[in-house]
N, C-alpha and C positions, 0 to 999 in steps of 0.2 A: 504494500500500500504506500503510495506518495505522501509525503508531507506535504505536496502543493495542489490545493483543488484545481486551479488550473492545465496542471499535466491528466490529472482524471478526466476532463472532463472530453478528452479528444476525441471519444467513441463516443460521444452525445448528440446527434441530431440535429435536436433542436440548438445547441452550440455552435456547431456544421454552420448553420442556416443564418444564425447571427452574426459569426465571423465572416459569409462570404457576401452577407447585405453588407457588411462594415467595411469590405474589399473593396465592394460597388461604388458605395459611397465617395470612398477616398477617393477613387479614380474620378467621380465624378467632380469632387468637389477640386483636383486640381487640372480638369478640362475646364473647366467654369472660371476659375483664376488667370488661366491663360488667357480667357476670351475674354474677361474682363479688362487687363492688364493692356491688350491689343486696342480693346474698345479704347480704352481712355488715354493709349496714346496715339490713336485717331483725334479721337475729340479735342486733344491738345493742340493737335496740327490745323483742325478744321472748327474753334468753337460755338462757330453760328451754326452749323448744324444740329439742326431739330432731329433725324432720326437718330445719329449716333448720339444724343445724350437720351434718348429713351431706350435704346441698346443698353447704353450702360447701366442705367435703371435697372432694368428687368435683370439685367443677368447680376447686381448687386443682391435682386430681392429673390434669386435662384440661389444664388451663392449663400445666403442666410438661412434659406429652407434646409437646404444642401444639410448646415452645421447643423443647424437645430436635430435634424434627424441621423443625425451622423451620431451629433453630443449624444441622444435617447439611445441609439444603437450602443454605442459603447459603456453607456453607463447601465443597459442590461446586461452585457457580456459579463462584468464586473464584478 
């Protein structure tokens, strides 16, 4: 027997299932950083543009969902 629940718990399923949503996540949350990053230094190039500052919007309030559900993810793994 382990002393760390964590090594236990690798034949668990539903553990399976939260590590590879927390996998997902991550990947998603630094394609969303990239696109942001891009967006805004467009926007720095072109300020008066109206769609790329609603780009950058949207993919800030993608990016926050991202954590938020990322942070829930991980703090169930835990």
């Amino acid at each position: 027997m382990s002393m760390n629940f964590l090594d236990e718990t690798d034949d668990w399923p539903e553990y399976q299932l939260i590590r590879d949503e927390i996998h997902r996540l991550e990947n998603e949350h630094l394609e969303l950083q990239k696109a942001l990053n891009l967006a805004e230094s467009a926007c720095q190039m072109a300020p008066a543009d109206d769609d790329l500052r609603l780009k950058v919007n949207r993919l800030k309030e993608r990016l926050m969902e991202t954590e938020k559900k990322l942070n829930a993810s991980i703090s169930m793994y835990r």
